[in-house]
Structures are given as structure tokens and as C-alpha cells.
C-alpha positions as CSV (number, residue, x, y, z in Angstrom):
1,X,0.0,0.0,0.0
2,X,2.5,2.1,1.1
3,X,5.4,0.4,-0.7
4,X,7.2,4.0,-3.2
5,X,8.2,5.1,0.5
6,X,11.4,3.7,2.5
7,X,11.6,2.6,5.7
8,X,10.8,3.6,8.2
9,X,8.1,6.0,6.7
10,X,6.5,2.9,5.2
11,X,5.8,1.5,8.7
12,X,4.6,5.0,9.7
13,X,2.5,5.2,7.4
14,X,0.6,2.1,7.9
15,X,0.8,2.2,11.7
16,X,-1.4,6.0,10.9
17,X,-3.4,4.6,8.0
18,X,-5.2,1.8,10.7
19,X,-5.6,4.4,13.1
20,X,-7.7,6.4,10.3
21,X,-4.7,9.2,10.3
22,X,-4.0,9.1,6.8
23,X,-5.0,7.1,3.5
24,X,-3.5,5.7,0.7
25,X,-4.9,8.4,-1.5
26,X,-3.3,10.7,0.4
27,X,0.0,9.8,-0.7
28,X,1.5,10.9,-3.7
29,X,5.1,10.0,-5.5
30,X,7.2,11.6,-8.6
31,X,11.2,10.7,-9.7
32,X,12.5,10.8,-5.9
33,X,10.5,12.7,-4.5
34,X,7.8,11.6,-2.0
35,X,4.5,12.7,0.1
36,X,2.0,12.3,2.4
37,X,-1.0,14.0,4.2
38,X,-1.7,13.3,7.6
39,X,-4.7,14.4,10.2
40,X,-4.4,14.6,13.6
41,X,-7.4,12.3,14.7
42,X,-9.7,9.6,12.3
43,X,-12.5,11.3,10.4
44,X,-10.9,14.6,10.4
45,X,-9.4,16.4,7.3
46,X,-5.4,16.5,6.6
47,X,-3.7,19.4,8.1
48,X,0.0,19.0,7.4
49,X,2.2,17.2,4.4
50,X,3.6,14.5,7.2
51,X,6.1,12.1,5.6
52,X,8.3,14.6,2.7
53,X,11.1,12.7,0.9
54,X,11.8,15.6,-1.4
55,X,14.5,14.1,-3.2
56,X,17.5,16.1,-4.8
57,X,15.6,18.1,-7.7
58,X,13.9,21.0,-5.5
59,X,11.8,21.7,-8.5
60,X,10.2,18.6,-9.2
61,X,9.3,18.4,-5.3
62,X,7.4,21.3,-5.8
63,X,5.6,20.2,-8.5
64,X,4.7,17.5,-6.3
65,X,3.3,20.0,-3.6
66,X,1.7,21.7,-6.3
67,X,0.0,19.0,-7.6
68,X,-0.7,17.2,-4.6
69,X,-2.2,20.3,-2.8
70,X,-4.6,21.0,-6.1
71,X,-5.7,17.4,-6.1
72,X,-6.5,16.9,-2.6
73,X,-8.8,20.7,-3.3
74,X,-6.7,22.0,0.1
75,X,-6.8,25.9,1.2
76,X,-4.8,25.3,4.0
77,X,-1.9,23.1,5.0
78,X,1.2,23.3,7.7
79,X,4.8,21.5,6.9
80,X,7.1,21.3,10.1
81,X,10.9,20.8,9.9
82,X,12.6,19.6,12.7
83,X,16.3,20.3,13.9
84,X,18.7,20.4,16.6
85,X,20.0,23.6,18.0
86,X,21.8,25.5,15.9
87,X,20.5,24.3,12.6
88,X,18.6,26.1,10.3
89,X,16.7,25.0,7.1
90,X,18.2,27.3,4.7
91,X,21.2,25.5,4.7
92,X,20.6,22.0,6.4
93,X,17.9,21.0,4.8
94,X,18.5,23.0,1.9
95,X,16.3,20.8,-1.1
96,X,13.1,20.5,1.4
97,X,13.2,24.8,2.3
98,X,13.9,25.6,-1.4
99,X,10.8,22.6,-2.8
100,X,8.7,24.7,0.3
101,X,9.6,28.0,-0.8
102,X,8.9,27.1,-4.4
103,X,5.6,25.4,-4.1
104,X,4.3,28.7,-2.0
105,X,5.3,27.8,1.2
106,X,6.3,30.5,3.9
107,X,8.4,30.0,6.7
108,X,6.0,31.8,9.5
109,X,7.0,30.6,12.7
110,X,9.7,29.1,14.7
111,X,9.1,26.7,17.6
112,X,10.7,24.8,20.8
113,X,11.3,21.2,20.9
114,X,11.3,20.4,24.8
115,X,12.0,17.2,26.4
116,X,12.0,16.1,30.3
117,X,13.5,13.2,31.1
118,X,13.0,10.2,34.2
119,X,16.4,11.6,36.7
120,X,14.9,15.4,36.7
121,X,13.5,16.7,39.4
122,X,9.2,16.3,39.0
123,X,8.0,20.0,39.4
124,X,6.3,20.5,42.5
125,X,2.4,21.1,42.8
126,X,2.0,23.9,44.5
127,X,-1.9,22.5,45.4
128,X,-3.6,25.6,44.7
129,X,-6.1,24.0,42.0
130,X,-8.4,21.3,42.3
131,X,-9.2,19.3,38.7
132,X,-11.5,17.9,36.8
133,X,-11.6,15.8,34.3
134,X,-12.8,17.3,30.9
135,X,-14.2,14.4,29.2
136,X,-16.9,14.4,32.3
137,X,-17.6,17.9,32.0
138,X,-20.3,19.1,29.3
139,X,-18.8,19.9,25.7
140,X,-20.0,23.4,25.9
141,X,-18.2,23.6,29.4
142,X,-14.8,22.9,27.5
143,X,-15.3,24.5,24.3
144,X,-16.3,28.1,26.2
145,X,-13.1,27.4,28.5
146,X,-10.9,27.3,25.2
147,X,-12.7,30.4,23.4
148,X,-11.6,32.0,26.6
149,X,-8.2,30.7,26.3
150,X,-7.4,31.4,22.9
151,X,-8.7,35.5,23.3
152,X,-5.0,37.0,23.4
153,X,-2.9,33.5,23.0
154,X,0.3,34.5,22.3
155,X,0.8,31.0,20.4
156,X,0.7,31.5,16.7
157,X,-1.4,28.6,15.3
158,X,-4.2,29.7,17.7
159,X,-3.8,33.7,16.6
160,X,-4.0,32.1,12.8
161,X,-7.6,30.2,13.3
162,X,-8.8,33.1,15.1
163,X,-8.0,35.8,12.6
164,X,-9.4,33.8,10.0
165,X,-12.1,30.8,11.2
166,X,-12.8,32.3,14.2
167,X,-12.3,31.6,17.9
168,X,-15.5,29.2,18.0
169,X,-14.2,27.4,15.3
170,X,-10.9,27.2,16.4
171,X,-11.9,26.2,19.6
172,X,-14.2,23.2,18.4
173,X,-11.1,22.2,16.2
174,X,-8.6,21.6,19.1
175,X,-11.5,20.1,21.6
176,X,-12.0,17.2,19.2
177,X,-8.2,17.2,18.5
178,X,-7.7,17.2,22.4
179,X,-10.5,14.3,23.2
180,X,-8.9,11.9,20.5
181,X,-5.6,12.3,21.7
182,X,-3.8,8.5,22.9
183,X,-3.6,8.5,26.4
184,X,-6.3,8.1,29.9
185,X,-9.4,9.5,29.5
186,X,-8.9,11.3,33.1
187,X,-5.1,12.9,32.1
188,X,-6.9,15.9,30.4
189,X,-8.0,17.9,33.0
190,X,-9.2,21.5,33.9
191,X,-8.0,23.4,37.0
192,X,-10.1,25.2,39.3
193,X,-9.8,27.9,41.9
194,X,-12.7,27.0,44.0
195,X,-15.7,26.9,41.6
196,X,-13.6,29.4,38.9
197,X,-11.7,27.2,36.0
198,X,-8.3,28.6,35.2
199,X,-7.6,26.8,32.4
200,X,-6.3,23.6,31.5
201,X,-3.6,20.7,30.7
202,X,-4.2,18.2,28.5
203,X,-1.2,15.2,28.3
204,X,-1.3,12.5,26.0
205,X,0.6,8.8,25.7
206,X,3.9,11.2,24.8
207,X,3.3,14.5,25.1
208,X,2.1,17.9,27.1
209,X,-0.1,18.0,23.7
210,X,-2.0,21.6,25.3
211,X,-2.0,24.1,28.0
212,X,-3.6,26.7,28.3
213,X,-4.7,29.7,31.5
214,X,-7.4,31.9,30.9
215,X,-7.0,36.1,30.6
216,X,-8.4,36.6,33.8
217,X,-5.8,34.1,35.4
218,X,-3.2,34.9,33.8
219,X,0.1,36.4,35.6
220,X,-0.1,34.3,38.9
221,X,1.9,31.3,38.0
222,X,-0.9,29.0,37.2
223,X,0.9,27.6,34.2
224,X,3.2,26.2,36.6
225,X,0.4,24.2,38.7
226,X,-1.5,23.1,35.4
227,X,2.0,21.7,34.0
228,X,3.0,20.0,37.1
229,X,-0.1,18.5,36.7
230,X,0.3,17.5,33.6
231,X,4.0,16.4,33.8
232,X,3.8,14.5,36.9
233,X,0.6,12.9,35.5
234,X,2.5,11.1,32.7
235,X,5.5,10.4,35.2
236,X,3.9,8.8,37.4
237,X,2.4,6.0,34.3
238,X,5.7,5.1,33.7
239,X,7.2,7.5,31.1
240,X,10.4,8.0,31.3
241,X,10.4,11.1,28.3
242,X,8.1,13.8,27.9
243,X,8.0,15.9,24.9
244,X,6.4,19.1,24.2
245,X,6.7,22.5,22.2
246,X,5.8,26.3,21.9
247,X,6.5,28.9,19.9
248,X,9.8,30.6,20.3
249,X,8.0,34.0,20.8
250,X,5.4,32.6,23.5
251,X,8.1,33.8,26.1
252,X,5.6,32.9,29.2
253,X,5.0,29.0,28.4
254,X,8.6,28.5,27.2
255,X,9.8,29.9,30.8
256,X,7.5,27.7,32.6
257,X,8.3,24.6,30.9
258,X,12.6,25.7,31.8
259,X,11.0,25.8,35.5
260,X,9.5,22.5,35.4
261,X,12.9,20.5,34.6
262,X,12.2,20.5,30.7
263,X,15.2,21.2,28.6
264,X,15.8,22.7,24.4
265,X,15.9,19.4,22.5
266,X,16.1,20.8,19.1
267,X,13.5,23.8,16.9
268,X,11.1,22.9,14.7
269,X,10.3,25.6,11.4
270,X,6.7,25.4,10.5
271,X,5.8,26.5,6.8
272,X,2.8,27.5,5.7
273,X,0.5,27.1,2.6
274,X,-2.7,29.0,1.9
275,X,-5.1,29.6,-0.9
276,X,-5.5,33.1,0.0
């Protein structure tokens, strides 16, 4: 099914095409160079070119976009590009940024890749919030708690589907994204102040996936009792590695993760694609 990519993209692949992730269709080859489309969840559409093999001809590869992108009738699509520290694109992964940059793609944001490992110190919980799990609260419950959230986010993806789908919409996006996620039904969780919520952590079977304080919270450290949450959560089921990321910009969440043991793994570029 999956047989014009290598290993171990193939195995990927397949491993996200039973869990409803991806599709055969979805997949597209030319000469060397190689794609595929990816959603986050089953039943939702593809929001980022996943698996991209582009080769060594730049041009053909973004043909390939071109076509790809035109044949799946997309208006929008992401492409990330992972590094280590102290790598950049432009010149280590030179064919891929030039294939981007030719099919219409703009480099619009740059991220931190975080890790905490087992040996650091679990952040403490300062025990200030009481939780609840989402999944048991009402829908509406959640999705007003992330329209609240996202009003002056300073991540980027979140300023994006605001500006143009809305915060509703963007809100309804990440809720289902956020209930599908691999993991415990009761790790996703929203923190109270005595009957107030103050926003929210959401871990999944790898990864601080979401976090988030509302405005009227914000600037008492409540990041820090959410993410100890969250982080001591997915310790204490046996993972030895956490992963996460922000936006390089999003100053306040990049601190707090620093204070909670997590260390600068690597950055990871995300392109853009629009329409319009």
C-alpha cells in the first residue's frame, strides 16, 4: 500500500493509516521525490504534508506539492521541519526549504522542541487548583473554556484560526483534536480555583499536547500548577520522556516549561501554505 516510501516511513504510514490518520490516496510520488498528508485524529481532514522525501531536484518536489495540494482541493496546510540547535533550514535542509519555498510555502513561525526526562527533578504542585476531568464535563463547558483561552494567545497557530475561522471554530477544532488524543481519559483535565476554572492541561501517551490559563488568570503562575499537573501525570504512568513544544515567541510558556525540569531538544520551522 505504502510500498514507493522507504523505511521507516512505510511502517509510519501504515501504523497512521489503521488508526484512520491518513490514506492511501493521500500519498503521492514523482522521480525521488515523495509525500504524504496526515490528520491529527480519524474522520478529520489533513492538516500537514507528514512524511516529505523531497528528493534532490527541488523543483520537481514542488511540483509534487503543487499538484498534490490542487488534487486533494486543500486551502490550507502546515509543513514542520525539525532540527537540533543550531541548525537552520536554509542551509541543512536546503532541497526540502527551497521545494517549500517554491511550491508557495512560507516560513511563518519558529518553535521549541522540549524534552523532560526520568532523573529530573518532578515539578512541585503547588496544590492551589483542584481538577476535573474534561471528558466528564459538558462539551459546551470545554469549548467556552478554550474560546476564553485562545482571546490574546500569544501562540501563533491559535492567533491564525482566530484571525481567520474564528475563535469558535478554532476552539471546536482543538476540543476534538484534544479528546482523540492516545492517552487516559482522566489525564486531560481542567484546574479550578474553587468553583472558577483557570484553564487547563491536556497530556497525551507522549506529550504535554496543550495548556492553556485563561485572561483573567493569567500572571499568577498558574501555568506552573497546570503543567505540574500535567507532567507529573505522565511520570507517574511510567514515562520515562516527555515531549512538548511552543512557539519561540510565546516567552511565558517557554519559561515555565525551563521551571519544570524540561530542557531545548532541538526547533522545529513550520511553513505555511494558503489559498488566499
Amino acid at each position: 500500500m505504502f510500498e514507493q516510501f522507504p523505511e521507516p516511513a512505510r511502517t509510519q504510514l501504515a501504523s497512521a493509516f489503521d488508526e484512520g490518520r491518513t490514506r492511501p490516496e493521500w500519498c503521492f510520488a514523482e522521480g525521488q521525490a515523495r509525500l504524504a498528508f496526515w490528520a491529527p485524529f480519524a474522520g478529520s481532514e489533513p492538516v500537514i504534508v507528514w512524511q516529505f522525501d523531497p528528493g534532490h531536484d527541488p523543483v520537481a518536489a514542488a511540483e509534487l506539492l503543487r499538484r498534490s495540494l490542487a488534487t486533494m482541493g486543500l486551502t490550507k496546510i502546515i509543513h514542520d521541519i525539525s532540527l537540533k540547535p543550531g541548525l537552520t533550514p536554509v542551509v541543512d535542509r536546503a532541497v526540502e526549504h527551497e521545494a517549500l519555498t517554491l511550491a508557495g510555502f512560507a516560513m511563518e513561525v519558529e518553535r521549541l522542541r522540549l524534552e523532560w526526562v526520568t532523573g529530573t527533578d518532578l515539578p512541585a504542585d503547588p496544590g492551589r487548583l483542584t481538577y476535573r476531568p474534561a471528558r466528564r464535563m459538558a462539551p459546551d463547558e470545554v469549548l467556552d473554556l478554550l474560546v476564553r483561552i485562545s482571546e490574546g494567545s500569544l501562540d501563533y497557530d491559535t492567533q491564525i484560526e482566530v484571525a481567520t475561522a474564528g475563535a469558535a471554530h478554532e476552539a471546536r477544532w482543538m476540543y476534538d483534536d484534544l479528546v482523540n488524543r492516545k492517552g487516559k481519559p482522566d489525564w486531560f483535565v481542567v484546574g479550578h480555583l474553587g468553583d472558577s476554572p483557570v484553564g487547563l492541561v491536556a497530556p497525551d501517551d507522549h506529550s504535554i499536547a496543550y495548556i492553556g490559563v485563561v485572561p483573567e488568570h493569567r500572571g499568577h503562575g498558574y501555568v506552573d500548577d497546570l503543567l505540574a499537573r500535567g507532567t507529573r501525570t505522565l511520570a507517574e504512568a511510567g514515562l520515562e520522556r516527555i515531549v512538548a513544544a511552543t512557539d519561540l515567541a510565546n516567552v511565558p510558556t517557554a519559561n515555565a516549561f525551563l521551571r519544570a525540569g524540561y530542557s531545548e531538544v532541538g526547533r522545529l520551522y513550520r511553513y505555511y501554505w494558503r489559498t488566499s
